[in-house]
C-alpha positions in Angstrom: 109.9 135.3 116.5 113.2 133.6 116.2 114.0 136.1 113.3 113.3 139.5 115.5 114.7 138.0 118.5 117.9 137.0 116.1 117.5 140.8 114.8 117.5 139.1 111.2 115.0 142.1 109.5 115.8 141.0 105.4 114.2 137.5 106.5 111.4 139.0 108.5 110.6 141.2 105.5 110.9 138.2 103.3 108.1 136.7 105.5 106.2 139.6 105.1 106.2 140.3 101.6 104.8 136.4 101.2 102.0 136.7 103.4 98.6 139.0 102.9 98.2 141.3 105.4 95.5 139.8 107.0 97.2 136.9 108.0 100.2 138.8 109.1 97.8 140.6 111.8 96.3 137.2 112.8 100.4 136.3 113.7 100.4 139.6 115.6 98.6 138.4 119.2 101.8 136.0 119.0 104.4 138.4 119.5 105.3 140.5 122.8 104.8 143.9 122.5 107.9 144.6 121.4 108.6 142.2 119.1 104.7 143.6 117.5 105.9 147.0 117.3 109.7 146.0 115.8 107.3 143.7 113.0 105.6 146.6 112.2 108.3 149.0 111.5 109.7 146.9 109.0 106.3 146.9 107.6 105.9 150.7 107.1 109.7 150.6 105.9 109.1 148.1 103.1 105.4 147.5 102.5 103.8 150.7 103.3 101.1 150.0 101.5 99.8 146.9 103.5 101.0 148.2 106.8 97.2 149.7 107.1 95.2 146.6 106.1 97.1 145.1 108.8 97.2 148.2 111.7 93.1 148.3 110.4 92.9 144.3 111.4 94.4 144.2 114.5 92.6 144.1 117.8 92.3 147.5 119.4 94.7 147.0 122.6 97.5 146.0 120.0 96.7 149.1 117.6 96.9 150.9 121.1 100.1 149.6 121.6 101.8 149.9 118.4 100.3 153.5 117.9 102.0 154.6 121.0 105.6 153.0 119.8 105.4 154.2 116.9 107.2 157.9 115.6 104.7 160.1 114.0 105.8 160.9 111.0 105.6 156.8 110.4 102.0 157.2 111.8 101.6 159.9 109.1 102.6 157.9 106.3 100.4 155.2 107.2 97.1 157.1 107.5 98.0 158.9 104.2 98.4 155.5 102.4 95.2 154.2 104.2 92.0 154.6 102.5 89.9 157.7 103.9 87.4 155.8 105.5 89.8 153.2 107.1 91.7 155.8 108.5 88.6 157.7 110.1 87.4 153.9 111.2 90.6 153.7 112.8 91.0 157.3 114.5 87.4 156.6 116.2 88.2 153.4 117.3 91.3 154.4 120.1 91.1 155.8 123.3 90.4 159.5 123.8 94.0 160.4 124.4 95.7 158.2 121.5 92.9 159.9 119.8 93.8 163.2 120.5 97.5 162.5 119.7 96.6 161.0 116.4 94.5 164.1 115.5 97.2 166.1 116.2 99.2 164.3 113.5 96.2 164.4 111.0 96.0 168.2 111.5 100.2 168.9 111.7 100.4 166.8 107.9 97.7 168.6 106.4 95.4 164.9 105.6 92.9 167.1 103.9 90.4 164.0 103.4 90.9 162.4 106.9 90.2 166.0 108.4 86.9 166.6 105.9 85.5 162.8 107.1 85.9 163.6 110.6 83.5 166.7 110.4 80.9 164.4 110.1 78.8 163.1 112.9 79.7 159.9 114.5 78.1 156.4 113.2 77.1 158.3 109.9 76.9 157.5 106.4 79.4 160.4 106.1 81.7 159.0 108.1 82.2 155.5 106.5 82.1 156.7 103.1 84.8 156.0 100.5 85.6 159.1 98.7 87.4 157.3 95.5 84.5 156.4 93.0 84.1 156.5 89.4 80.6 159.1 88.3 80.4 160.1 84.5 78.4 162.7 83.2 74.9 161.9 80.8 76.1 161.6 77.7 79.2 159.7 78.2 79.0 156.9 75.4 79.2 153.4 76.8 82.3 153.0 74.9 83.9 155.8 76.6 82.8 154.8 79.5 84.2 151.2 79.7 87.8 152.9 78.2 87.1 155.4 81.6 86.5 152.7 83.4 89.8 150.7 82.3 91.8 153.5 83.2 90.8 153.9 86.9 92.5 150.3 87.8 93.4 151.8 90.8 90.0 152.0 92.1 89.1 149.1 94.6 85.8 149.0 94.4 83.7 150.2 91.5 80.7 147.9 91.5 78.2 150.4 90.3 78.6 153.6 87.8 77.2 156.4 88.6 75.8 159.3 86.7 75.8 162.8 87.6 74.6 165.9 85.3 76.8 168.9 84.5 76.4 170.2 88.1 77.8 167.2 90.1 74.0 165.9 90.8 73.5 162.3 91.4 70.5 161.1 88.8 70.8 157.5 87.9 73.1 154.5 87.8 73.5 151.4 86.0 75.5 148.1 86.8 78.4 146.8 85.2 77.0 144.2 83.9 74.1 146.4 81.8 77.2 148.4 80.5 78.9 145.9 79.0 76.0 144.1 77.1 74.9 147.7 75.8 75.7 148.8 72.3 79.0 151.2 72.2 77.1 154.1 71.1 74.3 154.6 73.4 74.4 157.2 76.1 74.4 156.3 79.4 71.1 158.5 80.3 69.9 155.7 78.1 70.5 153.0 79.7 70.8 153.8 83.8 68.6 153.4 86.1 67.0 156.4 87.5 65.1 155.0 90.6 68.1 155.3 93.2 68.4 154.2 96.5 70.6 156.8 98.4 71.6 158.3 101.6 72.5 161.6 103.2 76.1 162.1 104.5 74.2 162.8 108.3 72.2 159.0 107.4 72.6 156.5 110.5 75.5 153.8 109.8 72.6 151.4 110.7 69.9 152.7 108.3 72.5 152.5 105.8 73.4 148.6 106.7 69.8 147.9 106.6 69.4 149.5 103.6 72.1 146.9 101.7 70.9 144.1 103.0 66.9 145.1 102.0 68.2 145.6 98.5 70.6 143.2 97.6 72.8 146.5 97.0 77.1 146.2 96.9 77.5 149.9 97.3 75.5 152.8 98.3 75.6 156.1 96.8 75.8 159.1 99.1 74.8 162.6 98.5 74.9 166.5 100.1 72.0 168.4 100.8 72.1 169.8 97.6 72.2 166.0 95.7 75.5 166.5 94.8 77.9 162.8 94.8 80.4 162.8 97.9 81.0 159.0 98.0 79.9 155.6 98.5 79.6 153.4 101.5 81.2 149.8 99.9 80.1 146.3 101.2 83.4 146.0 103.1 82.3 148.9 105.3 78.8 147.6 105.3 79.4 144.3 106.8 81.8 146.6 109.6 78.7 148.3 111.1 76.4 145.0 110.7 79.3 143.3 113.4 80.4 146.3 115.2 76.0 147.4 115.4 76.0 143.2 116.6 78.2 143.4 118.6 77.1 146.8 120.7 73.3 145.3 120.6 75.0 142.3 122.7 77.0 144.4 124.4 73.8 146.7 125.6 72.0 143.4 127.0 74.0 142.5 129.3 74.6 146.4 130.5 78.3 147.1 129.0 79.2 148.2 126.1 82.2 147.7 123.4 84.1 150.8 124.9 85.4 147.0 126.8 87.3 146.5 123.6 89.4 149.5 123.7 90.1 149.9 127.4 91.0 146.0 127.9 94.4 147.0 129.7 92.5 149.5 132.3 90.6 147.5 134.5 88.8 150.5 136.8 87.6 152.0 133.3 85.9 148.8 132.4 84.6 148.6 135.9 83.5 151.8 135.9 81.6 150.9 132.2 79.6 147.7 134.0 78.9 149.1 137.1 75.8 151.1 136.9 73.9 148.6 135.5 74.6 146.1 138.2 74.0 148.9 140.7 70.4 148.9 139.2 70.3 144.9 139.4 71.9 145.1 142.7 68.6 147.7 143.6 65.9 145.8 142.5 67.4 142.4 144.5 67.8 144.6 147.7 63.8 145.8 147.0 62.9 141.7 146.9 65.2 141.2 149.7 63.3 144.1 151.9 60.0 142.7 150.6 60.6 139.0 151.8 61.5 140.4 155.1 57.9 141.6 155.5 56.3 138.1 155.9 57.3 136.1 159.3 57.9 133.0 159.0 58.8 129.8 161.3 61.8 128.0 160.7 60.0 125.0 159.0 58.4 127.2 156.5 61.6 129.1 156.0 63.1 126.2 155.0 60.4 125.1 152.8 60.3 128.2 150.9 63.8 128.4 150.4 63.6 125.1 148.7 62.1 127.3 145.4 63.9 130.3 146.0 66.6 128.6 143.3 63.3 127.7 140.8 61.6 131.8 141.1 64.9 133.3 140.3 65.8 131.1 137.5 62.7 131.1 136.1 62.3 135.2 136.2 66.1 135.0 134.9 65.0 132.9 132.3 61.7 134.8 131.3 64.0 138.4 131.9 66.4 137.3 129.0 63.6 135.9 126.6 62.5 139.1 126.6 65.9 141.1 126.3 66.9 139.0 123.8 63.8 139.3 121.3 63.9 143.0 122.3 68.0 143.4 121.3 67.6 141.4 118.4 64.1 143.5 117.2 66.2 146.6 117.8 69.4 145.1 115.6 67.1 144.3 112.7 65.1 147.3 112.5 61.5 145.7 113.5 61.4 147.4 117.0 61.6 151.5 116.0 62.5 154.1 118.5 59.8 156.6 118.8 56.7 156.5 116.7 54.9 155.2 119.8 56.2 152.0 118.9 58.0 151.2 122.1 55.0 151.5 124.9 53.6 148.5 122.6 56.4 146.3 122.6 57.0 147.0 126.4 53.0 146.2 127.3 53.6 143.1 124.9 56.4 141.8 126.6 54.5 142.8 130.2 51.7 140.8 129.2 53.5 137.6 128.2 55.6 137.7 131.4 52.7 137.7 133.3 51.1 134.5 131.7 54.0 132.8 131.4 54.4 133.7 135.4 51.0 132.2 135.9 51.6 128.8 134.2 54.9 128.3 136.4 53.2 129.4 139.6 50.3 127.1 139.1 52.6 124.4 138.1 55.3 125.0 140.9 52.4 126.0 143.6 50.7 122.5 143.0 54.2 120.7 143.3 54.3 122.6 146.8 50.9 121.2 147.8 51.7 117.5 146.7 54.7 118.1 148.8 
């Protein structure tokens, strides 16, 4: 801070060029607006090539912020150095008309790879996917293919090689590790692994998380319709949706969801976000209130039954997020399945324990009220 506000930029590059990008972004929250956008400027000046890990890592209303300051063609030179999938990450993640803008940019500078990702449907395996993988064909020798494998250093993330036949056709893999201890000579048809586990560029971001974590898996090939390659979905990416599908399921059970994150500078939107949920709360208190209103009572028993007005509303609160929680939860780790008929069960599950559980406390609570 003391070097923008001294306007001393070879120092704060100096600072910048020592630190990863993920800590720069953690300084970020630190800085006025301003001084944020200034920082970043002399990021995309001098160290374009970690001014996206650090735009990627930033909380949404700063991206906002910074995206807005920034001049376009700068914002075109960051998406381009971006990875594909960060940059598609980050397009989805603004508000519809920094979206918009950005689109506009991604269109005007011809980002062929951003514009191909973003024909795919929202939350998909298409979506996330990293382009930039290393597939050899059958009867690439293991020796040529650890001397391929040398020469793509600039590939992040190869944890897996691929094979494809002469048509581009995914049909086995093998691991690094089962390369290396192979003998130089043999093919790698020989060796790979032809049971796959795969997705489909239209697969749900979730199926795909769940997937990973079933099978112990680093990467996850995806395919066309026709079983051609396209890319891989990477662990970084896979622990992404795992928090971001988290933190929506938390999000849905208290009737919001993380739309909160990218509006937090506009509160009406975010009102407008919570409110019909408690508008349906707010119903089904008016419904008790109406159905109280129905019994006459004198003042003494008024007052007596107001005593455990606290205790039936707790306890149903209580009982009310047991049940939203274990639901959420079953829904985030794939035990509770939309459709299938599956739903009616857990709902007459949860219908039937409410109701014993009701019965215990009433029996419990109504023979408190008669000792008293």
């Amino acid at each position: 801070r003391r070097f923008v506000r001294r306007g001393a930029r070879s120092n704060i590059s100096k600072v910048l060029g020592k630190t990863r990008p993920e800590d720069v972004a953690l300084q970020f929250p630190r800085l006025t607006p301003s001084e944020q956008l200034e920082v970043f400027q002399v990021l995309v000046a001098d160290y374009l090539e970690n001014a996206g890990e650090v735009l990627i890592a930033l909380e949404p209303p700063i991206q906002n912020d910074i995206l807005e300051g920034l001049d376009p063609q700068d914002i075109a030179r960051v998406l381009d150095e971006m990875s594909v999938d960060d940059a598609v990450s980050l397009v989805d993640s603004l508000p519809d008309d920094l979206r918009d803008k950005l689109l506009e940019i991604v269109d005007r500078k011809d980002l062929a790879a951003v514009q191909e990702h973003l024909t795919y449907g929202d939350d998909t395996a298409g979506r996330i996917m990293d382009t930039e993988l290393l597939a050899l064909a059958e009867e690439t020798t293991v020796a040529e293919a650890i001397s391929h494998l040398q020469m793509a250093g600039d590939l992040d993330n190869v944890f897996y090689l691929y094979v494809i036949d002469q048509d581009g056709h995914l049909v086995g893999v093998t691991s690094l590790r089962q390369l290396l201890l192979s003998g130089p000579d043999r093919r790698l048809a020989d060796i790979m692994a032809r049971s796959l586990i795969k997705v489909g560029t239209d697969t749900d971001q979730e199926d795909v998380a769940q997937l990973a974590a079933r099978y112990n898996l680093l990467a996850i090939p995806v395919t066309d319709e026709t079983n051609r390659l396209v890319g891989i979905v990477t662990l970084d990416d896979i622990i992404d949706v795992i928090e971001d599908e988290a933190t929506e399921d938390f999000f849905k059970m208290v009737g919001t969801s993380d739309d909160e994150l990218v509006y937090q500078d506009r509160s009406f939107k975010v009102a407008g976000i919570r409110l019909p949920w408690l508008l349906f709360n707010l119903a089904g208190l008016v419904l008790a209130g109406v159905l109280i209103s129905f019994y006459e009572v004198t003042l003494k028993e008024a007052l007596f039954l107001f005593a455990f007005v606290p205790a039936i509303m707790g306890m149903g609160g209580n009982i009310g997020s047991q049940t939203s929680t274990i639901a959420v939860r079953g829904l985030a780790t794939g035990r509770i399945v939309l459709g299938e008929g599956y739903v009616p069960q857990v709902l007459w599950l949860q219908v039937k324990v409410g109701a014993i559980l009701g019965v215990i406390c009433a029996v419990i609570v109504g023979i408190g009220a008669m000792i008293w």
